[in-house]
N, C-alpha and C positions, 0 to 999 in steps of 0.2 A: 627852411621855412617855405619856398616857394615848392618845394618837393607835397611838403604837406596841404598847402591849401587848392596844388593841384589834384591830390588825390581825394580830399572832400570834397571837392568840386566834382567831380565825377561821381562819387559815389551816391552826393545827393540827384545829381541826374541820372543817375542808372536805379534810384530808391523806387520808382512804380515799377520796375522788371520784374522787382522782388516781394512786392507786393500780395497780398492773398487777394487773388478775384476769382469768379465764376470762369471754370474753364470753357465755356461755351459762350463767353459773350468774344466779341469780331476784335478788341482791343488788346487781346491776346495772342491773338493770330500773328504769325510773322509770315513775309509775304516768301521765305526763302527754307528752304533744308538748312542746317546749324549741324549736322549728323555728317562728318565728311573725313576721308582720308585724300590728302596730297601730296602728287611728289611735282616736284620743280626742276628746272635746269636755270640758271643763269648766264647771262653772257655780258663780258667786259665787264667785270670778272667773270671766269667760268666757273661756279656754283653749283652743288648740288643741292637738293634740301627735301623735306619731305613736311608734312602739318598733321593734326588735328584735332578734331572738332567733337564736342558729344552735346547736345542738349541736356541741364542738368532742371529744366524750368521750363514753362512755357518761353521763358523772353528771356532767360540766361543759358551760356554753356561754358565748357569748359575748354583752354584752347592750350596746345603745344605744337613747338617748331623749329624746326633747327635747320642750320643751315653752313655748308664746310667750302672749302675750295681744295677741301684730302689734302691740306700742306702743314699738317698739325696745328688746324684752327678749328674752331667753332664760333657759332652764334646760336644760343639754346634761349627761347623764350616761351615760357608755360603762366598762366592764370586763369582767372576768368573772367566772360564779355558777355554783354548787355544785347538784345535787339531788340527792338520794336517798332508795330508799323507807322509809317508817315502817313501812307494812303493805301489805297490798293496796288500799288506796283513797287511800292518803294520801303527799305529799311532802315533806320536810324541803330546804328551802331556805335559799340564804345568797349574797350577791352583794358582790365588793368590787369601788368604780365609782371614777374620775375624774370628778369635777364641776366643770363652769362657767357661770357663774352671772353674770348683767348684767339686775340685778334696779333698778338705780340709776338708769337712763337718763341715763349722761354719756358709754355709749363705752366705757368700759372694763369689763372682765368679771375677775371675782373667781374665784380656782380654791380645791379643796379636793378633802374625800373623802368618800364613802360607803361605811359598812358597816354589812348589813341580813340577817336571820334571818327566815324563813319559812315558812307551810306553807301547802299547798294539800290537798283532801281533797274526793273523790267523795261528794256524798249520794245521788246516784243514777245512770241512766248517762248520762242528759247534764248533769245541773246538777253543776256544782263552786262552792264556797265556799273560803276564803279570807283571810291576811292576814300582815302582817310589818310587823314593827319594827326601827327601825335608829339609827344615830347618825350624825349629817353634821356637818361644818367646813367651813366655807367662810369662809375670809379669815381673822377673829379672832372665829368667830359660832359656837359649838358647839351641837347641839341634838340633841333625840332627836324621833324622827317615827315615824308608824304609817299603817297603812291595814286595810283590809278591803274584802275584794269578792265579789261574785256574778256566776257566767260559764251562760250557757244552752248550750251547744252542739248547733244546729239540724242542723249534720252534722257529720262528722268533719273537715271540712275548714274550718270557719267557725261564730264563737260570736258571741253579743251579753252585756254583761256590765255591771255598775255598782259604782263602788268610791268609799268614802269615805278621803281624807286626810284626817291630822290633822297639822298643823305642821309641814308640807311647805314646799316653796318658795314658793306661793301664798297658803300658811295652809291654814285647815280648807275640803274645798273636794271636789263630788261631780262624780264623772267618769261620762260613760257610753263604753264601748269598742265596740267591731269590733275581731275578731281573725280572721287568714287566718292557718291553716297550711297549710304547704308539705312 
């Protein structure tokens, strides 16, 4: 039950993403690229991972990601996420994901769900700041998780960035990224 009225609860705040409006009024606009390839490293765990991203909407896209420590594990999470703007420097996000998860090493992979609220927001005009909170089930394991992160972007087309999880799949655990937009 609560699985459920978590996921209507989102879906009716993400309902104007989806909305039909004028492509050229300013409340369509999102103030960030949603068009992105990433790869990651983690550390305590060491982690590899890679993302991404496609705009499928003005204010929706579509998102996958995975993430191994190469010890016959995985963490694979694919759906799709909401943005839209708050102001001019800042984004109100929200993603509802398919997740699987073969955290056990016996072979078999445990499925569930993600759903995660967020924002993103310009301190300047290349550094952006960061973070979102969410709730995951996976098999009979419910739990709430967060992160935060810091992104440089050297050009418009390529960032370096570092973001802390908390009670992630990995546990508490600091990631540094590379991000290609496309």
């Amino acid at each position: 039950m609560r699985k459920t009225i978590l996921a209507t609860a989102l879906l009716f705040a993400s309902a104007h993403a989806l909305a039909q409006v004028d492509p050229n009024s300013p409340t369509v606009m999102s103030n960030f690229n949603y068009d992105y390839i990433e790869a990651r490293i983690g550390i305590s765990p060491t982690t590899y991972g890679a993302g991404f991203s496609k705009s499928i909407h003005p204010n929706a896209h579509v998102v996958a990601r995975i993430d191994s420590e190469f010890d016959s594990d995985f963490d694979l999470a694919t759906g799709f996420g909401f943005h839209a703007p708050v102001n001019n420097w800042a984004d109100f996000t929200g993603e509802m994901l398919f997740r699987l998860q073969d955290r056990k090493h016996q072979g078999s992979a445990d499925t569930g769900m993600e759903l995660n609220l967020g924002v993103r927001q310009w301190l300047g005009p290349q550094f952006e700041v960061g973070g979102k909170g969410g709730y995951v089930s996976i098999d009979d394991n419910d739990d709430w998780f967060g992160s935060v992160f810091a992104r440089f972007h050297s050009t418009e087309l390529f960032s370096l960035g570092a973001e802390a999880r908390f009670n992630d799949a990995y546990g508490d655990q600091v990631l540094f990224t590379a991000r290609f937009n496309y």
